[in-house]
C-alpha positions in Angstrom: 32.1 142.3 262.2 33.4 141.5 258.5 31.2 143.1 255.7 31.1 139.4 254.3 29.6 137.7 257.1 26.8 140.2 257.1 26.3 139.6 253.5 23.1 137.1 252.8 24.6 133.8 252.3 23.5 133.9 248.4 25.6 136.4 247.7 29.1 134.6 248.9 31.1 132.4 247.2 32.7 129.3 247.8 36.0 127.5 245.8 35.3 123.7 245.9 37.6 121.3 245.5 36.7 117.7 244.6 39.0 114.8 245.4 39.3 112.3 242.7 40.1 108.4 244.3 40.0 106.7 240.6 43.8 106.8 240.3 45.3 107.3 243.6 44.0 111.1 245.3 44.1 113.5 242.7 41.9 117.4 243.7 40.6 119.2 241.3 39.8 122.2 240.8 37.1 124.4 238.4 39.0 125.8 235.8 36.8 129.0 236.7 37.2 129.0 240.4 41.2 128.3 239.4 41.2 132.1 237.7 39.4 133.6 240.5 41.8 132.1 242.9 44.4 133.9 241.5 42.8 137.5 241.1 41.4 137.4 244.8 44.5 138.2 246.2 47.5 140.4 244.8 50.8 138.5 243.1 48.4 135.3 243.4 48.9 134.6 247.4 45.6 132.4 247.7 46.6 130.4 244.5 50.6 129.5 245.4 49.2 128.7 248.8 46.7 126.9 247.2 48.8 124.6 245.6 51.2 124.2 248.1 48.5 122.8 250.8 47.5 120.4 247.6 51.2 119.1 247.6 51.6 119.1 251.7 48.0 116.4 251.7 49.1 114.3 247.7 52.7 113.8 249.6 52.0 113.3 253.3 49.6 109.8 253.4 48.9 110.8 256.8 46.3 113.4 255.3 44.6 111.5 252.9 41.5 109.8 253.6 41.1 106.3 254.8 38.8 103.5 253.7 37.1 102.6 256.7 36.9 98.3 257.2 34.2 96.8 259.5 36.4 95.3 261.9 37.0 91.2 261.9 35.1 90.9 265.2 31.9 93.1 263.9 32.3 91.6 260.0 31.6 87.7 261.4 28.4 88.3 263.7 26.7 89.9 260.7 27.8 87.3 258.2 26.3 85.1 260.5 23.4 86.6 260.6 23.2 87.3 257.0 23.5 83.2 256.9 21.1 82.4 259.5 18.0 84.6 257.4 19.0 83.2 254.5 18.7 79.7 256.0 15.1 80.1 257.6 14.1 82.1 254.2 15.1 78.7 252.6 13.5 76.6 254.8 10.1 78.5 254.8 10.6 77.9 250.9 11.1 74.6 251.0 8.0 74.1 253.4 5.6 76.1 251.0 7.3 74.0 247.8 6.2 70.7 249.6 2.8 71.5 250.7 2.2 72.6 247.3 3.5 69.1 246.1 1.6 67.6 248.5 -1.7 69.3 247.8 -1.1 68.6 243.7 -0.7 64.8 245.5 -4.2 65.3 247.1 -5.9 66.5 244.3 -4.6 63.6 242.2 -6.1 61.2 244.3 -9.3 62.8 244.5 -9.6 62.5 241.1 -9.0 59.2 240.6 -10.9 58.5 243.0 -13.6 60.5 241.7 -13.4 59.2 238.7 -13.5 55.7 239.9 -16.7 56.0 241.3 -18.1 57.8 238.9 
């Protein structure tokens, strides 16, 4: 086995590289993890093949990442339902409103009323 994968995991490091989707797919890379890229290996091997997997993924669309779309005939059953709870939230709304209106109704009566009589 390789010394490295006997090493605690702590103790390994990792070059990350983060894709940037604000202006078409951009990676970046840590200025810091970009040095040590190039002293890992001799004549900077991990570094030129580095860059030249970034240019194979920026010019092949192929490997660039997707942005998954519900499709049409999963996107109008939840609209639907979407529509339908929003209707009976309404409705259930509009039932409380009125029997708030018509208890302020009641209560307006029984005081005329009440003061009628009295």
């Amino acid at each position: 086995m390789k010394d490295d994968v006997l090493r605690p995991a702590s103790t390994r490091s990792k070059i990350v590289v983060n894709l940037d989707t604000t202006d078409g797919y951009k990676y970046k890379i840590d200025p810091y993890d970009k040095v040590r890229m190039k002293l890992l290996k001799p004549n900077k091997d991990l570094f030129i093949a580095y860059e030249d997997t970034i240019k194979q993924l920026q010019d092949n669309a192929k490997f660039q990442p997707k942005k998954k779309q519900m499709p049409i005939c999963l996107k109008l059953p939840a609209y639907l339902l979407e529509l339908i709870v929003l209707l009976f939230f309404f409705y259930i709304f509009f039932l409380i409103i009125q029997l708030a209106l018509f208890n302020l109704v009641i209560i307006g009566i029984i005081f005329a009323l009440g003061k009628k009589i009295y």
